[in-house]
C-alpha positions as semicolon CSV with decimal commas, in nm:
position;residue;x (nm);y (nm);z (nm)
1;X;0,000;0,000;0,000
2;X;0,104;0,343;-0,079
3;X;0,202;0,555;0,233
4;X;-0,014;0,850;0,093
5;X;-0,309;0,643;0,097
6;X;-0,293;0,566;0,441
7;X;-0,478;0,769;0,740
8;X;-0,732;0,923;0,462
9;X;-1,082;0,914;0,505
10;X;-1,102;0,588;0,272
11;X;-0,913;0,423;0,503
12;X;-1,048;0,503;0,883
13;X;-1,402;0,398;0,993
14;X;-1,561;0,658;1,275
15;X;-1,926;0,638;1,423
16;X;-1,994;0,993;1,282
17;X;-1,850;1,028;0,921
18;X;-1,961;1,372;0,886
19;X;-1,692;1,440;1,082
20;X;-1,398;1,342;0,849
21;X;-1,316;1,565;0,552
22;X;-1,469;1,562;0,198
23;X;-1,157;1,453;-0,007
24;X;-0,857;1,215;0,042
25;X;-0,692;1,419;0,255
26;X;-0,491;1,290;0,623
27;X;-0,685;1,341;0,918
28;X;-0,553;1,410;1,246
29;X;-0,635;1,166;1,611
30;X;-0,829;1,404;1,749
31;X;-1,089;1,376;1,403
32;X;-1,133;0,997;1,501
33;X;-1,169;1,072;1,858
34;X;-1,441;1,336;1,753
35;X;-1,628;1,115;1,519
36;X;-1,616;0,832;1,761
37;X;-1,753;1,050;2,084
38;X;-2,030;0,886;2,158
39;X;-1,884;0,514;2,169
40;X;-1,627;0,659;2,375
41;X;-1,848;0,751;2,631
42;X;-2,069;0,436;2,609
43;X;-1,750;0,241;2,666
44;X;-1,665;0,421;2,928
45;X;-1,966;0,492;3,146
46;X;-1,981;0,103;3,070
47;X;-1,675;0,051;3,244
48;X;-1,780;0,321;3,508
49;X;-2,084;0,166;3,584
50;X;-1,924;-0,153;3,602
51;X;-1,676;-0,052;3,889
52;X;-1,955;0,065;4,095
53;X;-2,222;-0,150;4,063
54;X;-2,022;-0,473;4,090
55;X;-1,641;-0,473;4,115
56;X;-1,288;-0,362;3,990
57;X;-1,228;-0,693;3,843
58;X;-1,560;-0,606;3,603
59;X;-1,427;-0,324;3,482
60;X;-1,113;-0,476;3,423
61;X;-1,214;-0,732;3,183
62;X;-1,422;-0,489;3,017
63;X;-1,135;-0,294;2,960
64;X;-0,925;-0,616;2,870
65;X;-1,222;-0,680;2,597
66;X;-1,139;-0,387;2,435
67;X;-0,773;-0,416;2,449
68;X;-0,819;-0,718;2,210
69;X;-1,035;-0,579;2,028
70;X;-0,774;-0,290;1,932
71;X;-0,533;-0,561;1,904
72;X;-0,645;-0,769;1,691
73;X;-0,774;-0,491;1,476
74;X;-0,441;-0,319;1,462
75;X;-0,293;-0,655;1,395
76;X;-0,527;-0,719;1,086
77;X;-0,481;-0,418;0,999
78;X;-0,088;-0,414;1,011
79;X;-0,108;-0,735;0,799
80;X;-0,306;-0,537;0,529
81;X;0,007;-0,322;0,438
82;X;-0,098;-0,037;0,625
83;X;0,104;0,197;0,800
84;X;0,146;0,201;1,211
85;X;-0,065;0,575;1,219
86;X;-0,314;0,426;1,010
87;X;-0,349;0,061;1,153
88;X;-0,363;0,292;1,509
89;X;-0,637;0,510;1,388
90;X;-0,818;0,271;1,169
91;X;-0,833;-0,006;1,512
92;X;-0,979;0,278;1,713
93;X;-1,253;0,367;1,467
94;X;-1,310;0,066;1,415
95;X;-1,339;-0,065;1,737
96;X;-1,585;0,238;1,861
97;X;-1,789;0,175;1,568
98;X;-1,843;-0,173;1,523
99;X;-1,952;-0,159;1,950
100;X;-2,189;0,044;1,800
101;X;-2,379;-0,180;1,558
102;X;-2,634;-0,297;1,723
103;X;-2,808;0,062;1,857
């Protein structure tokens, strides 16, 4: 893969895609962070809600389920031919959005 095709809008899923730019162009982490908002704070009240209601060790594995998840989407990703930034980027959109799906 082409390094200038990598961390472009074609390339990165988010939950909101209004959020990345119109043409090929390189987005930035705080554009994936932005589209992805919402799943972020789903995931993380999650994990909040977790810790209180039941225990540390709950939280924990939550946490541990999406640490795989990155993994092994960075890993697929890396596999592809895609660069670090974008295998990064591209495993945390696609992470935030796919927990997403089913709402």
């Amino acid at each position: 893969m082409r390094p200038e095709h990598c961390v472009t809008r074609n390339h990165i899923e988010v939950w909101h895609p209004r959020v990345l730019p119109a043409g090929p162009e390189r987005i930035r982490f705080r554009t994936v962070l932005r589209g992805s908002l919402l799943p972020a704070l789903v995931w993380t009240g999650a994990a909040c809600f977790a810790y209180v209601v039941f225990a540390p060790l709950v939280a924990a594995v939550l946490g541990g389920l999406f640490a795989l998840s990155f993994t092994v989407g960075f890993g697929l990703r890396r596999r592809a031919g895609h660069s670090a930034r974008c295998s990064v980027y591209g495993a945390l959109g696609g992470v935030l959005d796919k927990s997403m799906a089913g709402l």
